[in-house]
PQR file with spaces between the fields and no chain letter, atoms N, CA, C, O and H, PARSE charges and radii, in Angstrom:
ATOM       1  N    UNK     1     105.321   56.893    5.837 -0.4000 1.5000
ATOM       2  CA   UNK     1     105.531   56.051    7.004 -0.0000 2.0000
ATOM       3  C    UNK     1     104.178   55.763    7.655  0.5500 1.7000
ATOM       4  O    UNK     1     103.247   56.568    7.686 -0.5500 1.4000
ATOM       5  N    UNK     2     104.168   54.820    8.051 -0.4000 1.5000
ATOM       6  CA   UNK     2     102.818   54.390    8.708 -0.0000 2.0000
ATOM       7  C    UNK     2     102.804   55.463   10.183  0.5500 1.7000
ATOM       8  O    UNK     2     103.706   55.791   10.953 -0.5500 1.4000
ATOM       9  H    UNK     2     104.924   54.166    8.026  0.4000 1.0000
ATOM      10  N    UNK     3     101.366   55.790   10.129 -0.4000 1.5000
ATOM      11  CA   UNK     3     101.295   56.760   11.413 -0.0000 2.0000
ATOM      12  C    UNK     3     101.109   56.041   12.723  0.5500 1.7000
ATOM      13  O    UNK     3     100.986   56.674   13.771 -0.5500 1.4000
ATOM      14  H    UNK     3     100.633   55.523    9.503  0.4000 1.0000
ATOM      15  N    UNK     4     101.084   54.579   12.671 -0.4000 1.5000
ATOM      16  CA   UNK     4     101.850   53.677   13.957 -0.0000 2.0000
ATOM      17  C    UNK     4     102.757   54.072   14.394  0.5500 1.7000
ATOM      18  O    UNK     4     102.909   54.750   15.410 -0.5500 1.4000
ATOM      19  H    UNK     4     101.184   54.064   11.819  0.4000 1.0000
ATOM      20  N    UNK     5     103.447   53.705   13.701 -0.4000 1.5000
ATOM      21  CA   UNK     5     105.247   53.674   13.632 -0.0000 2.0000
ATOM      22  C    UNK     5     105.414   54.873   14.315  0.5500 1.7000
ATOM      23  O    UNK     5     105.904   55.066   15.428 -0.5500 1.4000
ATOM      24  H    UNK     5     103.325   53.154   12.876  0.4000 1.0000
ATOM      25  N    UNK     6     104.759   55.970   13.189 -0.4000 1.5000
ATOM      26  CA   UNK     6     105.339   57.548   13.630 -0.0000 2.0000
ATOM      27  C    UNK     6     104.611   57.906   14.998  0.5500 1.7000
ATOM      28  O    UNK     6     104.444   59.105   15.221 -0.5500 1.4000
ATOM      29  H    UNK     6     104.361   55.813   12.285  0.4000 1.0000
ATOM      30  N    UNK     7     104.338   57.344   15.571 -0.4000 1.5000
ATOM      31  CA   UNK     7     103.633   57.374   17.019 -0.0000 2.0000
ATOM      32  C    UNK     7     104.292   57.213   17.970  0.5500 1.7000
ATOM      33  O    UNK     7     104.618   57.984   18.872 -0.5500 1.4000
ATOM      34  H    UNK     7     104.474   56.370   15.390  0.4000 1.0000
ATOM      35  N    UNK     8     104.671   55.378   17.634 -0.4000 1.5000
ATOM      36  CA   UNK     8     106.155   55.246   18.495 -0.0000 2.0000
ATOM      37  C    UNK     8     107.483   55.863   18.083  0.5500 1.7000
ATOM      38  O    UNK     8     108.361   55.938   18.943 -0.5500 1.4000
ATOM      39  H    UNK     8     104.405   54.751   16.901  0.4000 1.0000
ATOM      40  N    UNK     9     107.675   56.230   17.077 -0.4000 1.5000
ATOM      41  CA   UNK     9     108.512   57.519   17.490 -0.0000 2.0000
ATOM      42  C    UNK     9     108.914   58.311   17.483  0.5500 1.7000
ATOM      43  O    UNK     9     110.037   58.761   17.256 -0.5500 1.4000
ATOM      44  H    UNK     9     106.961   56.169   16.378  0.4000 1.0000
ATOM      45  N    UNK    10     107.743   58.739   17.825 -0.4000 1.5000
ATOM      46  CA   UNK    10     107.419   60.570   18.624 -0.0000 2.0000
ATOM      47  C    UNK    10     107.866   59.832   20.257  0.5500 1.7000
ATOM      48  O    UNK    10     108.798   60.354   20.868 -0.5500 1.4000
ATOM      49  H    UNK    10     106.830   58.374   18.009  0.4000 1.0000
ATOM      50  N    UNK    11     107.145   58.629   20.864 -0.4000 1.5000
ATOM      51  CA   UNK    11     107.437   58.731   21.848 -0.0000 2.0000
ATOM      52  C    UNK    11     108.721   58.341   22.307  0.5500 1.7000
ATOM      53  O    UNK    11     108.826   58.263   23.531 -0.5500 1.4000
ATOM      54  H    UNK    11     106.388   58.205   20.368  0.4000 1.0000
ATOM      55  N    UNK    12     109.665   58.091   21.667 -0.4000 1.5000
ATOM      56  CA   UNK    12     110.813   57.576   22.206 -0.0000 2.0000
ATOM      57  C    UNK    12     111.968   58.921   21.421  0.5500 1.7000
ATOM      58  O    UNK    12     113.191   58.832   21.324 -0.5500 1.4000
ATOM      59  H    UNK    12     109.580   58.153   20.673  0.4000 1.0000
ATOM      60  N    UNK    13     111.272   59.843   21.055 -0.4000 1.5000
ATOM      61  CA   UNK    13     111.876   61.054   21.031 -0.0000 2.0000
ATOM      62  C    UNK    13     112.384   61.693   22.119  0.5500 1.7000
ATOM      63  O    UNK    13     111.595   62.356   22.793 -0.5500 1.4000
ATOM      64  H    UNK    13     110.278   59.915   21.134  0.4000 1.0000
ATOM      65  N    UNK    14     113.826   61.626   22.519 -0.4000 1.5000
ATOM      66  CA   UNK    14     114.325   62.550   23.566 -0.0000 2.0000
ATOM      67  C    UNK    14     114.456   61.743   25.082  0.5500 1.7000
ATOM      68  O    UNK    14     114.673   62.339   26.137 -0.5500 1.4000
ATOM      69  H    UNK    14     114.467   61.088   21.970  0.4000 1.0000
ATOM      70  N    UNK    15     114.339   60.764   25.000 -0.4000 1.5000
ATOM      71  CA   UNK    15     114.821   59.700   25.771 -0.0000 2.0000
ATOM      72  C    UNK    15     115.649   59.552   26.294  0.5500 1.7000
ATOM      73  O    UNK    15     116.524   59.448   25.435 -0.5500 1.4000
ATOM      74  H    UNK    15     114.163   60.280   24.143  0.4000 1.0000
ATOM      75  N    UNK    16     116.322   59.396   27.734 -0.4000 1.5000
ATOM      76  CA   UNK    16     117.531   59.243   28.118 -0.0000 2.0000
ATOM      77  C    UNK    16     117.763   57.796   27.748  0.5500 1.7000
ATOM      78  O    UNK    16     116.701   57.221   27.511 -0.5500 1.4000
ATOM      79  H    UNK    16     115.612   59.480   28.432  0.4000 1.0000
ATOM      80  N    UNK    17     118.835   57.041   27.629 -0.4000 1.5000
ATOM      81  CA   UNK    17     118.971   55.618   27.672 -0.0000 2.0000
ATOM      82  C    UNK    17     118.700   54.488   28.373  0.5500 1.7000
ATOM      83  O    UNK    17     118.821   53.300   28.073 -0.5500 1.4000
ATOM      84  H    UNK    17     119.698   57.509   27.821  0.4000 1.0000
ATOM      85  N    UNK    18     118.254   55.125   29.510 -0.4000 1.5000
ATOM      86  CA   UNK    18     117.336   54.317   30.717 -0.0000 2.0000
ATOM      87  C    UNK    18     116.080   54.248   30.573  0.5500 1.7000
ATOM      88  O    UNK    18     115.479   53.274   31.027 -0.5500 1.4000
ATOM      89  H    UNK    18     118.155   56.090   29.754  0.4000 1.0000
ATOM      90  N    UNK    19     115.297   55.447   29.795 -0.4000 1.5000
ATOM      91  CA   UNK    19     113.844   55.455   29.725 -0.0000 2.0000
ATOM      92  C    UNK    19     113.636   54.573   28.432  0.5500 1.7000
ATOM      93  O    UNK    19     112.628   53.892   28.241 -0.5500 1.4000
ATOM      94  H    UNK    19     115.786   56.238   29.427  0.4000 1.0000
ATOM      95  N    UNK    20     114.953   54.687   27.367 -0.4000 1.5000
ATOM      96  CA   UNK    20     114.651   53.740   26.170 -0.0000 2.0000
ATOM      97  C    UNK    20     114.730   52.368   25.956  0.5500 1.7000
ATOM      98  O    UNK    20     114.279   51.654   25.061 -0.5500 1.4000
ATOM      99  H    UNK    20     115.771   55.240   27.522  0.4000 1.0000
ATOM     100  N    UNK    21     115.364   52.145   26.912 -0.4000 1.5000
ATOM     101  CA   UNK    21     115.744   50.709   27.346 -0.0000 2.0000
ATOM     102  C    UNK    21     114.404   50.389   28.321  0.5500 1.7000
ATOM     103  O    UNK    21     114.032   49.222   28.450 -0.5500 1.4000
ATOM     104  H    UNK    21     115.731   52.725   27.640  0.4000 1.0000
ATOM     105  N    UNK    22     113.829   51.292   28.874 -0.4000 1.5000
ATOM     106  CA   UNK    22     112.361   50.630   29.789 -0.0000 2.0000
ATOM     107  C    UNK    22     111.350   50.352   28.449  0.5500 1.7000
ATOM     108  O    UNK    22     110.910   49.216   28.274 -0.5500 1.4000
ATOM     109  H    UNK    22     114.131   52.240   28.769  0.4000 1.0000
ATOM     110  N    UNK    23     111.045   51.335   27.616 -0.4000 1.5000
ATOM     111  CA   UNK    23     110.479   51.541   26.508 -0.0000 2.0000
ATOM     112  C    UNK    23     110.767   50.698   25.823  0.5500 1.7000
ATOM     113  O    UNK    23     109.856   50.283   25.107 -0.5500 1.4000
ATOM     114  H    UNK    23     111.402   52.258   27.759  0.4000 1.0000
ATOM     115  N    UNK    24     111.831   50.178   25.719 -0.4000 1.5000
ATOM     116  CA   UNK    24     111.722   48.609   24.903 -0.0000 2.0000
ATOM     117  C    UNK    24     111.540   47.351   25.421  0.5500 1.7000
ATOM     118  O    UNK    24     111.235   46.369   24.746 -0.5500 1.4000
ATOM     119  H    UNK    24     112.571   50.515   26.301  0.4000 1.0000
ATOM     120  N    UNK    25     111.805   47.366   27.148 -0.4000 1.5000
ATOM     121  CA   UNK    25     111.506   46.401   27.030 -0.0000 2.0000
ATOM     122  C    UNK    25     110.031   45.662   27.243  0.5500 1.7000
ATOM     123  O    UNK    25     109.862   44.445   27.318 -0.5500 1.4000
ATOM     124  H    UNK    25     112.053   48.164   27.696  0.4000 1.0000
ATOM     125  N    UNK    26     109.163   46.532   27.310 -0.4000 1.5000
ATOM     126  CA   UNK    26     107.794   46.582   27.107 -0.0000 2.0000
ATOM     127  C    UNK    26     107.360   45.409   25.486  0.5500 1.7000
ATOM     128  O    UNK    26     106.256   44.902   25.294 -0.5500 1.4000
ATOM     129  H    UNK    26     109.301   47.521   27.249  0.4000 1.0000
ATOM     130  N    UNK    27     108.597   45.257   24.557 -0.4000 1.5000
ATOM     131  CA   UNK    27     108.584   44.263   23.644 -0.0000 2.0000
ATOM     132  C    UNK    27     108.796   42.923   23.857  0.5500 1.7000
ATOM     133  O    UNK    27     108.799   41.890   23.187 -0.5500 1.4000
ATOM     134  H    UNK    27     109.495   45.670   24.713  0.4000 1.0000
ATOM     135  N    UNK    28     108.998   43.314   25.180 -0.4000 1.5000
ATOM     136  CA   UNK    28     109.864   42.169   25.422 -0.0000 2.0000
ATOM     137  C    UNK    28     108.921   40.474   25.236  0.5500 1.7000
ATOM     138  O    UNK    28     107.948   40.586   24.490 -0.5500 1.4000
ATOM     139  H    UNK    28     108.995   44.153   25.724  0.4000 1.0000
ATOM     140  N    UNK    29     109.098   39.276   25.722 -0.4000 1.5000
ATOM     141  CA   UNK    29     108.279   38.342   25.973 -0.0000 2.0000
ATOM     142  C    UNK    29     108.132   37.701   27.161  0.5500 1.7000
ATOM     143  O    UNK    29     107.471   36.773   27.627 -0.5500 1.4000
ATOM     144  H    UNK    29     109.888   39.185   26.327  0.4000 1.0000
ATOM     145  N    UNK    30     109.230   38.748   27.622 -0.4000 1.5000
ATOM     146  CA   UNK    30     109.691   38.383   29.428 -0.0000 2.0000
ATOM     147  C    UNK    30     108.907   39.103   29.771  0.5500 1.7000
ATOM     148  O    UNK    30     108.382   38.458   30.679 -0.5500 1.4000
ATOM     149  H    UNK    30     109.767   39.502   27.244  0.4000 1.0000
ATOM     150  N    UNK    31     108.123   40.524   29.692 -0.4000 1.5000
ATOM     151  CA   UNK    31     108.070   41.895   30.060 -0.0000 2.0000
ATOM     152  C    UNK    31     106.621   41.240   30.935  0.5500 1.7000
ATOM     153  O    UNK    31     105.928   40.342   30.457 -0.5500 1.4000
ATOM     154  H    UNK    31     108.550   41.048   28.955  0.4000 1.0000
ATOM     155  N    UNK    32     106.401   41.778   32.044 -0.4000 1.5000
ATOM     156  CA   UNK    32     105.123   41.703   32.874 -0.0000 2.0000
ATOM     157  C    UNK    32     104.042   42.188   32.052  0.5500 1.7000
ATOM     158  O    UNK    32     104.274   42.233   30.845 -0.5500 1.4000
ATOM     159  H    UNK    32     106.964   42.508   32.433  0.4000 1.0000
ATOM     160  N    UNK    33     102.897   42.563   32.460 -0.4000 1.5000
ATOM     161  CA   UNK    33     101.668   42.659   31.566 -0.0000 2.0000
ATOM     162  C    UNK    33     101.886   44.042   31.819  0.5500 1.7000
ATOM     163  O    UNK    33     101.552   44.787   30.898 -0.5500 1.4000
ATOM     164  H    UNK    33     102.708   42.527   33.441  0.4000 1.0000
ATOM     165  N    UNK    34     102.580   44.811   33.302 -0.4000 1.5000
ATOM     166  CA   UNK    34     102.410   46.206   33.664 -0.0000 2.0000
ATOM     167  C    UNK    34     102.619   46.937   32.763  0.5500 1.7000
ATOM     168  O    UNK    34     101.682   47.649   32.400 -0.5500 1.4000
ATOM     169  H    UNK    34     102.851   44.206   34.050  0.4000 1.0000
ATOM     170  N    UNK    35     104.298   47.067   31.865 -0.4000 1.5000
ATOM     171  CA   UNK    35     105.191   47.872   31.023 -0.0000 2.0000
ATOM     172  C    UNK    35     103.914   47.727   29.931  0.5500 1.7000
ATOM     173  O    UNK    35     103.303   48.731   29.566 -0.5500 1.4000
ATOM     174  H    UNK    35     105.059   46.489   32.160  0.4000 1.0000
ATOM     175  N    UNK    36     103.610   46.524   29.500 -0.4000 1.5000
ATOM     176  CA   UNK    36     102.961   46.537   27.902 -0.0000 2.0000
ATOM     177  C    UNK    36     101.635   47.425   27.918  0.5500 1.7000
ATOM     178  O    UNK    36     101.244   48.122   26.982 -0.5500 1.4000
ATOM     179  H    UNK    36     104.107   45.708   29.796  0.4000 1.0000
ATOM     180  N    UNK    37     101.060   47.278   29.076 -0.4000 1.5000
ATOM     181  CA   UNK    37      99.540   47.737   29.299 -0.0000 2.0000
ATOM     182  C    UNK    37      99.681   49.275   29.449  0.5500 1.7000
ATOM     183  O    UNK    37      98.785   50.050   29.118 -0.5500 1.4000
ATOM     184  H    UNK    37     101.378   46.712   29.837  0.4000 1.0000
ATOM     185  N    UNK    38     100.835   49.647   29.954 -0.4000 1.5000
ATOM     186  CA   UNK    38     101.203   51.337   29.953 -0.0000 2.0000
ATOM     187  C    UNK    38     101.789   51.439   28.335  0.5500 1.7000
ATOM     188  O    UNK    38     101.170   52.116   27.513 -0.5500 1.4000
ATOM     189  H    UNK    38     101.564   49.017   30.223  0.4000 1.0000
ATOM     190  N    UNK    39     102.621   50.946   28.088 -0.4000 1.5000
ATOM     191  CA   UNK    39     103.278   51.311   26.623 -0.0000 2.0000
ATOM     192  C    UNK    39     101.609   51.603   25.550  0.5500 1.7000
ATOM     193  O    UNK    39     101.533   52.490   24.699 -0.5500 1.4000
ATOM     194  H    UNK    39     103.123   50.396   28.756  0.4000 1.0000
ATOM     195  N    UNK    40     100.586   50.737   25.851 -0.4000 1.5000
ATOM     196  CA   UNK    40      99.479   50.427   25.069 -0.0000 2.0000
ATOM     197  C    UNK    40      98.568   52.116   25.187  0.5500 1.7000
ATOM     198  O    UNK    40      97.999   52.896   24.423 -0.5500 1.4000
ATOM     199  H    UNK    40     100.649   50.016   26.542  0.4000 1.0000
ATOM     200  N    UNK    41      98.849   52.018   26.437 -0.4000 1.5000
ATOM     201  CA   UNK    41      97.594   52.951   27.141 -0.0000 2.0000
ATOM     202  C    UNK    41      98.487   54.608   26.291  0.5500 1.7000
ATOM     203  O    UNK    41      97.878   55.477   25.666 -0.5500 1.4000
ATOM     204  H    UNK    41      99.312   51.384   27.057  0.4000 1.0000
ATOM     205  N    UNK    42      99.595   54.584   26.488 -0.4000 1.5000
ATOM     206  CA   UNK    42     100.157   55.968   25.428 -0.0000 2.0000
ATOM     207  C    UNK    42     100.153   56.235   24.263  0.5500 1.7000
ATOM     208  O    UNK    42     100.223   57.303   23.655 -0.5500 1.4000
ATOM     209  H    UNK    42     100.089   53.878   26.995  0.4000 1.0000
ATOM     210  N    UNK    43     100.012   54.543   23.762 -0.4000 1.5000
ATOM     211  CA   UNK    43      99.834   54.612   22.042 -0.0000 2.0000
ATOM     212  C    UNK    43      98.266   55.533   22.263  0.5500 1.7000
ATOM     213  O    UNK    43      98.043   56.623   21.736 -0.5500 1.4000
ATOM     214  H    UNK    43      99.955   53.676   24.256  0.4000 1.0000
ATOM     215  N    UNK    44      97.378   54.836   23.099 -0.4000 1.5000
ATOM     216  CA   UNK    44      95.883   55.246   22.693 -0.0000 2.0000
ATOM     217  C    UNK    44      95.652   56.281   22.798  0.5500 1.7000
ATOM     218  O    UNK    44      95.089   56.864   21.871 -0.5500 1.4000
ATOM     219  H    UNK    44      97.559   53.951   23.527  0.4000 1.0000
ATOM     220  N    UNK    45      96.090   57.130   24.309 -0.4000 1.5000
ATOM     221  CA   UNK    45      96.060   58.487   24.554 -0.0000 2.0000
ATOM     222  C    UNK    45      96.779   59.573   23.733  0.5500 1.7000
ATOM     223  O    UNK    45      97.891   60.094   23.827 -0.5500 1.4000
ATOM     224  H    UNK    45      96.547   56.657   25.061  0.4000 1.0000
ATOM     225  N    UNK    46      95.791   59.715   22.935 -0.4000 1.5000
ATOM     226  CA   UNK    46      96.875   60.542   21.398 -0.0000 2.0000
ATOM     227  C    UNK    46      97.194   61.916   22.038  0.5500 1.7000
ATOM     228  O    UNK    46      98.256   62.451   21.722 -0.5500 1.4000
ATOM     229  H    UNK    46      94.888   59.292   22.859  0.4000 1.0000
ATOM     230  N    UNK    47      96.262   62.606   23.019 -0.4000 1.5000
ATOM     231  CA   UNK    47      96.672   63.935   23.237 -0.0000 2.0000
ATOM     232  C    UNK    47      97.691   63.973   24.991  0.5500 1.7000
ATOM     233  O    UNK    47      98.282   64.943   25.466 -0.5500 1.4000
ATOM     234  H    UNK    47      95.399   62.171   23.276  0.4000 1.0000
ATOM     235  N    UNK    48      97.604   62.983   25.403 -0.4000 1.5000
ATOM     236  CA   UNK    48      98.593   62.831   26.479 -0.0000 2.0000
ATOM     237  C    UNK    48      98.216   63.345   27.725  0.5500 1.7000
ATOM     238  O    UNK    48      99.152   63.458   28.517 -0.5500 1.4000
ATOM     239  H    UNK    48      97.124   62.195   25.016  0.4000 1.0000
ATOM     240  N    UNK    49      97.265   63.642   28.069 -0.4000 1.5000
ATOM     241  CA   UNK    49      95.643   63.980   28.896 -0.0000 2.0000
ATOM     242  C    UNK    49      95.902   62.965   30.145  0.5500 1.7000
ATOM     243  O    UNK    49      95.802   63.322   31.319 -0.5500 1.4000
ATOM     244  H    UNK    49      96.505   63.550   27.426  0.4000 1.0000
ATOM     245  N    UNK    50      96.259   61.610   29.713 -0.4000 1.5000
ATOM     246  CA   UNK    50      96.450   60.919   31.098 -0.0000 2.0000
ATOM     247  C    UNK    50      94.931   60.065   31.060  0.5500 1.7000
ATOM     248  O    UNK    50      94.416   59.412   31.968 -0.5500 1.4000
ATOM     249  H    UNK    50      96.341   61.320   28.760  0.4000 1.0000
ATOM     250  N    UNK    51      94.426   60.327   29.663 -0.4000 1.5000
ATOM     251  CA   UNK    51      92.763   59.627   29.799 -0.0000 2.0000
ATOM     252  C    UNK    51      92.766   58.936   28.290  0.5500 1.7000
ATOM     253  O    UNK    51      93.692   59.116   27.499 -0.5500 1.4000
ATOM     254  H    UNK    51      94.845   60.858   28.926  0.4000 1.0000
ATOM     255  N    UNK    52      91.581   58.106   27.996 -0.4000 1.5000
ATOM     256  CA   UNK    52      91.632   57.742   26.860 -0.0000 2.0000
ATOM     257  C    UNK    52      90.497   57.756   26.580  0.5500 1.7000
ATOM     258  O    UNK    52      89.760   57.128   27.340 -0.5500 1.4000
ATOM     259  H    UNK    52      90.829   57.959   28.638  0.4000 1.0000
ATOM     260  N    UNK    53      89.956   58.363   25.556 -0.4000 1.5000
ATOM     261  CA   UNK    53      88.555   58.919   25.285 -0.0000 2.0000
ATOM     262  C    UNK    53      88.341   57.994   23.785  0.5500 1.7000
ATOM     263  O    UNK    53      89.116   57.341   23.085 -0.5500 1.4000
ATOM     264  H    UNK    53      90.554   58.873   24.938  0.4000 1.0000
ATOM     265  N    UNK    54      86.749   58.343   23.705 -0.4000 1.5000
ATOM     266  CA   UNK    54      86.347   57.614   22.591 -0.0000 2.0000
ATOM     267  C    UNK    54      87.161   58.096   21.112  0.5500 1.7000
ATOM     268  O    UNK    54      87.849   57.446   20.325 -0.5500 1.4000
ATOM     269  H    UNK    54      86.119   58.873   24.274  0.4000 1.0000
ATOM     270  N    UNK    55      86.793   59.357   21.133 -0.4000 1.5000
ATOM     271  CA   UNK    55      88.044   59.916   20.585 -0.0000 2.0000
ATOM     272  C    UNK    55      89.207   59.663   20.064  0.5500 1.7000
ATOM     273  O    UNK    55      89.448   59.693   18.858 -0.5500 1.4000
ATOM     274  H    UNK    55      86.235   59.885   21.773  0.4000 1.0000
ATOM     275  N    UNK    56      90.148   59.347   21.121 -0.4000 1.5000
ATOM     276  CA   UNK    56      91.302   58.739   21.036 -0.0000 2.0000
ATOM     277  C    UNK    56      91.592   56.990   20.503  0.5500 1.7000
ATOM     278  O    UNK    56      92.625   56.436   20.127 -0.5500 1.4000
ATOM     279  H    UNK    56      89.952   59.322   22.101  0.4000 1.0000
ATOM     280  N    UNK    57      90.562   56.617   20.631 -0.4000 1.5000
ATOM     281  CA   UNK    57      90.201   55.300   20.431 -0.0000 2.0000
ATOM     282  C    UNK    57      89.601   55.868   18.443  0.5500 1.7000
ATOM     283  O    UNK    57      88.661   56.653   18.565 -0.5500 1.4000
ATOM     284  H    UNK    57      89.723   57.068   20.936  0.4000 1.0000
ATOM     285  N    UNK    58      89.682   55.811   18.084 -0.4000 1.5000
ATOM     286  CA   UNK    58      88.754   56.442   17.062 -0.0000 2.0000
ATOM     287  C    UNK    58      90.139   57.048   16.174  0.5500 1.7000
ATOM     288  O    UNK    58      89.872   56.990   14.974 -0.5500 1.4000
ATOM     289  H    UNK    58      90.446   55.174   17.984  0.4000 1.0000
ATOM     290  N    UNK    59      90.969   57.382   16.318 -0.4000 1.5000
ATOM     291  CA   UNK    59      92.382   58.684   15.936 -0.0000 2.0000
ATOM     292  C    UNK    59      93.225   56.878   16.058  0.5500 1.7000
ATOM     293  O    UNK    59      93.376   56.352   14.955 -0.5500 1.4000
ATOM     294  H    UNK    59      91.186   57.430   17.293  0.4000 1.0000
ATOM     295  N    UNK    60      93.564   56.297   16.906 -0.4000 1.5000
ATOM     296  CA   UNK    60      94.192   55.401   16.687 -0.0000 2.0000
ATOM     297  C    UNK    60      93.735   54.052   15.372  0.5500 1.7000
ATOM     298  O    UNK    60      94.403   53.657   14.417 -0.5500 1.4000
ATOM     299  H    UNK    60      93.442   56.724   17.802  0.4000 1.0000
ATOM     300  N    UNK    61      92.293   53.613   15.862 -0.4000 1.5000
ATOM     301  CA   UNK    61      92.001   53.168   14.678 -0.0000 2.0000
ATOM     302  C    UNK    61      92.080   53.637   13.387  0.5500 1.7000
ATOM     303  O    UNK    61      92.368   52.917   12.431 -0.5500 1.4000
ATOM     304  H    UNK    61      91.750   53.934   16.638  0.4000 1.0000
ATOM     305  N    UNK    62      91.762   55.171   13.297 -0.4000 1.5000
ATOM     306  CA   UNK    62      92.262   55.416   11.668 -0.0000 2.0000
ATOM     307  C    UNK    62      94.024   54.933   10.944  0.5500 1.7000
ATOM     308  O    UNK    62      94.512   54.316    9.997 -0.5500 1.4000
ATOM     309  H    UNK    62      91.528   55.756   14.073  0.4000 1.0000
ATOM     310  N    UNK    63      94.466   55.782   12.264 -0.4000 1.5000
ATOM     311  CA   UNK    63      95.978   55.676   12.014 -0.0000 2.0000
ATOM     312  C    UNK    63      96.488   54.121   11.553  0.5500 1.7000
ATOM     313  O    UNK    63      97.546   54.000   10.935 -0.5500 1.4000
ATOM     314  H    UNK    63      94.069   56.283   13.033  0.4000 1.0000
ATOM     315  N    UNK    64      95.623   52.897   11.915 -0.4000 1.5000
ATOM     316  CA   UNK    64      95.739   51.721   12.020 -0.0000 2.0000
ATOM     317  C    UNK    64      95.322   50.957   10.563  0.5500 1.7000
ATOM     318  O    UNK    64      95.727   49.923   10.032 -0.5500 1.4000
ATOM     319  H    UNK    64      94.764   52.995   12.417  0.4000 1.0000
ATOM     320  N    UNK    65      94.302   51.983   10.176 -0.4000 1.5000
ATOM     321  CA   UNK    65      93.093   51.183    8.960 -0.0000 2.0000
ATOM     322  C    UNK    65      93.675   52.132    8.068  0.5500 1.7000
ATOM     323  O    UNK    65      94.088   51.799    6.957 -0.5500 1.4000
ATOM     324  H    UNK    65      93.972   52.823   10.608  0.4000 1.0000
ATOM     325  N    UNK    66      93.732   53.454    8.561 -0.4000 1.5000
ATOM     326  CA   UNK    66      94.065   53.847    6.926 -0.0000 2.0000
ATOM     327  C    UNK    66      92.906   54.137    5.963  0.5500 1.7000
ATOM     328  O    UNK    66      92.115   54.811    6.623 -0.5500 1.4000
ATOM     329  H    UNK    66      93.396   53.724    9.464  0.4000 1.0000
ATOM     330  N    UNK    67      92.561   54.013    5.091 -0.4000 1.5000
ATOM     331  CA   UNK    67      91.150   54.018    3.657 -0.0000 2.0000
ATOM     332  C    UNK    67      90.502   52.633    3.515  0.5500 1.7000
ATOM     333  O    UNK    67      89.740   52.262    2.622 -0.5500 1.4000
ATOM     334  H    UNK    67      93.204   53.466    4.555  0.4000 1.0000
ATOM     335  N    UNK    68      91.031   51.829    4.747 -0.4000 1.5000
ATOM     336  CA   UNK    68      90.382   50.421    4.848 -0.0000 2.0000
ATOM     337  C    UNK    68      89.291   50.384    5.581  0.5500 1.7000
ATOM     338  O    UNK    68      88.915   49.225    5.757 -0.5500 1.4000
ATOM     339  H    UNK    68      91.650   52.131    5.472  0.4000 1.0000
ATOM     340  N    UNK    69      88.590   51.230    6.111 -0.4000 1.5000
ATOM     341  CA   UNK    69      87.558   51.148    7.158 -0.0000 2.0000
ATOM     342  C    UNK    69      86.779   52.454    6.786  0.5500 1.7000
ATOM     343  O    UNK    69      87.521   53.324    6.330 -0.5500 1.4000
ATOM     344  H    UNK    69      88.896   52.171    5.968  0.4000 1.0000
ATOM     345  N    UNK    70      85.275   52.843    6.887 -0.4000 1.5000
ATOM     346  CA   UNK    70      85.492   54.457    6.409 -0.0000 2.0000
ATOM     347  C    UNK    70      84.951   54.822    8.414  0.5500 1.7000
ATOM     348  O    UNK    70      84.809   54.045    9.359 -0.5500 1.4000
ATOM     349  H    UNK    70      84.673   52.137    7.258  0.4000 1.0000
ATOM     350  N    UNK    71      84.793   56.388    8.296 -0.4000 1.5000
ATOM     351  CA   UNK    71      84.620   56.601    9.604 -0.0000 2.0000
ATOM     352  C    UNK    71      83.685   55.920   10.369  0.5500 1.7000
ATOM     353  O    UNK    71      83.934   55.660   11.546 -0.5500 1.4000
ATOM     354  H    UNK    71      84.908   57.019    7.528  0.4000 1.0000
ATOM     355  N    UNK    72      82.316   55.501    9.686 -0.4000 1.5000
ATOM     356  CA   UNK    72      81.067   54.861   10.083 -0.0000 2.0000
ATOM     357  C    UNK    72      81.476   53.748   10.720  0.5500 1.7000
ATOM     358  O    UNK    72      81.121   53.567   11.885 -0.5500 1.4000
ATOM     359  H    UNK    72      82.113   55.713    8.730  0.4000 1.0000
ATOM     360  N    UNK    73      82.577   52.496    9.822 -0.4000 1.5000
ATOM     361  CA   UNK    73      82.707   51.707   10.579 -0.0000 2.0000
ATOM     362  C    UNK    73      84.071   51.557   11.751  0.5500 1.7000
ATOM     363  O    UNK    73      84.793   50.663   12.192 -0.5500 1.4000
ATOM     364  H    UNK    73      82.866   52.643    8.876  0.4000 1.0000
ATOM     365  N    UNK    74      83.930   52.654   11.868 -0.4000 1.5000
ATOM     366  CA   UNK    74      85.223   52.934   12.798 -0.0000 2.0000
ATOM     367  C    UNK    74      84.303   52.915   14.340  0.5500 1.7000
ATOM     368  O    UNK    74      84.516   52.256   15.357 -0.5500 1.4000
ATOM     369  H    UNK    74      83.344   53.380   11.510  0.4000 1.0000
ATOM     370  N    UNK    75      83.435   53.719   14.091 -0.4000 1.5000
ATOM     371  CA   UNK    75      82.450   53.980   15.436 -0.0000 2.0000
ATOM     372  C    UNK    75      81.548   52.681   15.635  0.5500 1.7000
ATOM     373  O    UNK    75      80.738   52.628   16.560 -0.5500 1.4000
ATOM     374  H    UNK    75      83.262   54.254   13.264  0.4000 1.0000
């Protein structure tokens, strides 16, 4: 499985039906910029810190590229 995917869902693991229904509609095309820009900001924050470090920026791009990029051009 792509470790995208398995990202989003880890986070929609354990969800009441109100939080999954907010959580989606962050897909939405109606959705304000607020929901998407938070939904974005959790993909990035891989350790859930509440921050997004170079790091984390770096752990998402792999997860993204895969053996398509090597670490050098990741940084």
């Amino acid at each position: 499985m792509n470790p995208f995917a398995e990202k989003l869902l880890k986070m929609v693991d354990g969800l009441n039906f109100k939080d999954f229904v907010a959580f989606l509609s962050a897909f939405s095309a109606k959705a304000s910029i607020e929901p998407k820009a938070s939904l974005i900001f959790r993909v990035y924050d891989s350790n859930g810190n509440g921050k997004v470090t170079f790091n984390d920026v770096i752990e998402v791009l792999s997860d993204m590229t895969g053996s398509f990029m090597t670490a050098e051009q990741r940084e």
